[in-house]
MDAnalysis code that builds the backbone (N, CA, C; Angstrom):
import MDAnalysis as mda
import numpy as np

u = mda.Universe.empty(156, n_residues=52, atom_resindex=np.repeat(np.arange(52), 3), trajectory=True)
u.add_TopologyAttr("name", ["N", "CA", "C"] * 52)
u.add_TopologyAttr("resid", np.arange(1, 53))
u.add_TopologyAttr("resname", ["UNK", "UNK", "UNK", "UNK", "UNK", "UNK", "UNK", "UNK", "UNK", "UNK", "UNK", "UNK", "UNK", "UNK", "UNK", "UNK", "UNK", "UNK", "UNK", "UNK", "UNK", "UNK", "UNK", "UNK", "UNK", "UNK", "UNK", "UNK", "UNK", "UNK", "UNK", "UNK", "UNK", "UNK", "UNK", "UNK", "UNK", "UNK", "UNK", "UNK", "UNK", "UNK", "UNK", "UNK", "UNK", "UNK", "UNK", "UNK", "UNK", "UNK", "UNK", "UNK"])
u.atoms.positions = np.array([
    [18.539, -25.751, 51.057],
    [17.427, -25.207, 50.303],
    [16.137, -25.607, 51.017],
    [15.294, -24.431, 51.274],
    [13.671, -25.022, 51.924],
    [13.124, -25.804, 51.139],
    [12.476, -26.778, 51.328],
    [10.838, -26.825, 50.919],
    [10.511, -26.218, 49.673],
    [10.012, -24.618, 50.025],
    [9.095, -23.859, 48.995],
    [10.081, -23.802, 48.006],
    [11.777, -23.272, 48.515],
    [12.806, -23.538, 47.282],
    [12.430, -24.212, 46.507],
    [12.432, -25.814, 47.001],
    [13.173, -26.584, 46.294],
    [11.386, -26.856, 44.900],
    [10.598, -27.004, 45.608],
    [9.461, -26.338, 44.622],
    [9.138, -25.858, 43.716],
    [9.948, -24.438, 43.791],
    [9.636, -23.651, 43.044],
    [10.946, -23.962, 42.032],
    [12.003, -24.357, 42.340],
    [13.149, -25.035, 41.560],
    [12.805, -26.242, 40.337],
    [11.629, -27.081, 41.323],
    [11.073, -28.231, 40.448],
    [10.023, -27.306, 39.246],
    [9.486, -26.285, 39.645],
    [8.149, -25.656, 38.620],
    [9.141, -25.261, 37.409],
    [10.348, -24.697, 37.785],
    [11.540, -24.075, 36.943],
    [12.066, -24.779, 36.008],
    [12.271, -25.762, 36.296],
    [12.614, -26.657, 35.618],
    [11.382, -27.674, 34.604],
    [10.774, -27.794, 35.063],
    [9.365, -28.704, 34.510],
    [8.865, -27.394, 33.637],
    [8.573, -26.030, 33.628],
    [8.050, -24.951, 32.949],
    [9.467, -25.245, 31.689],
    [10.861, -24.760, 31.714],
    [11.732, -25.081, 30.603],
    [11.595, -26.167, 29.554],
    [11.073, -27.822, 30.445],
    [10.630, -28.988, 29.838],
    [10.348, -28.419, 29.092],
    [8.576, -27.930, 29.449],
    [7.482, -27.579, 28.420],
    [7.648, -26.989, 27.712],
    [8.847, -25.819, 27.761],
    [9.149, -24.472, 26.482],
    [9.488, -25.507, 25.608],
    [10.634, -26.295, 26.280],
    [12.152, -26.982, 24.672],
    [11.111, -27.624, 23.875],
    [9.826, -28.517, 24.333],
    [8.814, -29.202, 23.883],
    [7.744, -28.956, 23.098],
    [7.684, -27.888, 22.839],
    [6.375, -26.482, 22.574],
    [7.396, -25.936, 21.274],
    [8.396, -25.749, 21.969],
    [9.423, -25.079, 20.746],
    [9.726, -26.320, 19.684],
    [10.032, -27.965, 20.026],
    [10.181, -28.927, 19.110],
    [8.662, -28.991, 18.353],
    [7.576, -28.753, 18.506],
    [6.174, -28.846, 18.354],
    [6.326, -27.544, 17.120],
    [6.300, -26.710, 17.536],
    [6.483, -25.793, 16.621],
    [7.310, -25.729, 15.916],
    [8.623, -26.269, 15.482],
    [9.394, -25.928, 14.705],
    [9.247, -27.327, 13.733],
    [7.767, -27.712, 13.452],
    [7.333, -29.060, 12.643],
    [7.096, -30.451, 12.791],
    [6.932, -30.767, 14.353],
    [6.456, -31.809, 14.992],
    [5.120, -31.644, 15.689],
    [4.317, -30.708, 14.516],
    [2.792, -30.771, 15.134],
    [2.273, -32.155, 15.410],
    [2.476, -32.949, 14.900],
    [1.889, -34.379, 14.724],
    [2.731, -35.564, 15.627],
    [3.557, -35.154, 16.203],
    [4.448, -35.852, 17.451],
    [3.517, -36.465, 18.619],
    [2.745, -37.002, 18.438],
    [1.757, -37.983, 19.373],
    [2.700, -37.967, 20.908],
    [3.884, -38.374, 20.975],
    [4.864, -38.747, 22.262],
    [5.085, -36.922, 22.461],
    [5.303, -35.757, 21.997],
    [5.633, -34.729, 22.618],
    [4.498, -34.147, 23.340],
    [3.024, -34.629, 22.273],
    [1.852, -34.117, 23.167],
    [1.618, -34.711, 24.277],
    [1.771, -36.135, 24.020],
    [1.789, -36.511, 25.136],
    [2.934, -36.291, 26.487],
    [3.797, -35.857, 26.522],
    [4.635, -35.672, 27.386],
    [4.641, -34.163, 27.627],
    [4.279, -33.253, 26.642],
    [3.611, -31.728, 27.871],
    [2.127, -31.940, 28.387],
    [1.499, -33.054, 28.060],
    [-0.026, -33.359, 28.930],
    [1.055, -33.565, 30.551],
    [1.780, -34.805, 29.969],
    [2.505, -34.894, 31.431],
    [2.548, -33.973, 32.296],
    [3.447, -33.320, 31.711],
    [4.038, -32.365, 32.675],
    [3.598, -31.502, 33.081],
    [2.394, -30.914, 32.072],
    [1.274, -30.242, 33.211],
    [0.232, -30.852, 33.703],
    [0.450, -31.903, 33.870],
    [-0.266, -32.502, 35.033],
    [0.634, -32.939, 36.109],
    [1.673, -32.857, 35.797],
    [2.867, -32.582, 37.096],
    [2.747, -31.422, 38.050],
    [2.939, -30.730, 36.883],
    [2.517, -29.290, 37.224],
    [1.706, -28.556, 38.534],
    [0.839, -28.724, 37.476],
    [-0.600, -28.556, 38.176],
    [-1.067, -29.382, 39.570],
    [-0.686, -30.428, 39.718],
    [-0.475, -31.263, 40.944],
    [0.497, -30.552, 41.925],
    [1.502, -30.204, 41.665],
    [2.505, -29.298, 42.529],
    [1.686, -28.002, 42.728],
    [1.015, -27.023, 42.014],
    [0.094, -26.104, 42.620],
    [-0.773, -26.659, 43.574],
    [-1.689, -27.819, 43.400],
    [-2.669, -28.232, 44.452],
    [-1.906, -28.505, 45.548],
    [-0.512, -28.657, 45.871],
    [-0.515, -29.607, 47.032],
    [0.009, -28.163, 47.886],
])
C-alpha cells in the first residue's frame, strides 16, 4: 500500500470514529464531556493529516 493509500485509509477510518461518536451524541449523550472531547480529538487528527 503507498503512502497516499495508507492516508487516505487512516482519514477512513478516523471519519467512521467520528460518525459511531456523533451517532452515540445523538442518540442522548448530548452532555458526554469524554465523547466531545474525543471528536475535538479526532478532528484535530484530522485536520493535521490534511496540513501535512
Amino acid at each position: 500500500m503507498s503512502e497516499q493509500e495508507q492516508l487516505m485509509d487512516n482519514l477512513l477510518n478516523v471519519d467512521l470514529e467520528i460518525i459511531d461518536i456523533v451517532r452515540e451524541l445523538h442518540q442522548g449523550n448530548w452532555d458526554s464531556d469524554s465523547h466531545k472531547k474525543q471528536v475535538g480529538d479526532l478532528l484535530k487528527i484530522r485536520d493535521e493529516w490534511f496540513r501535512s
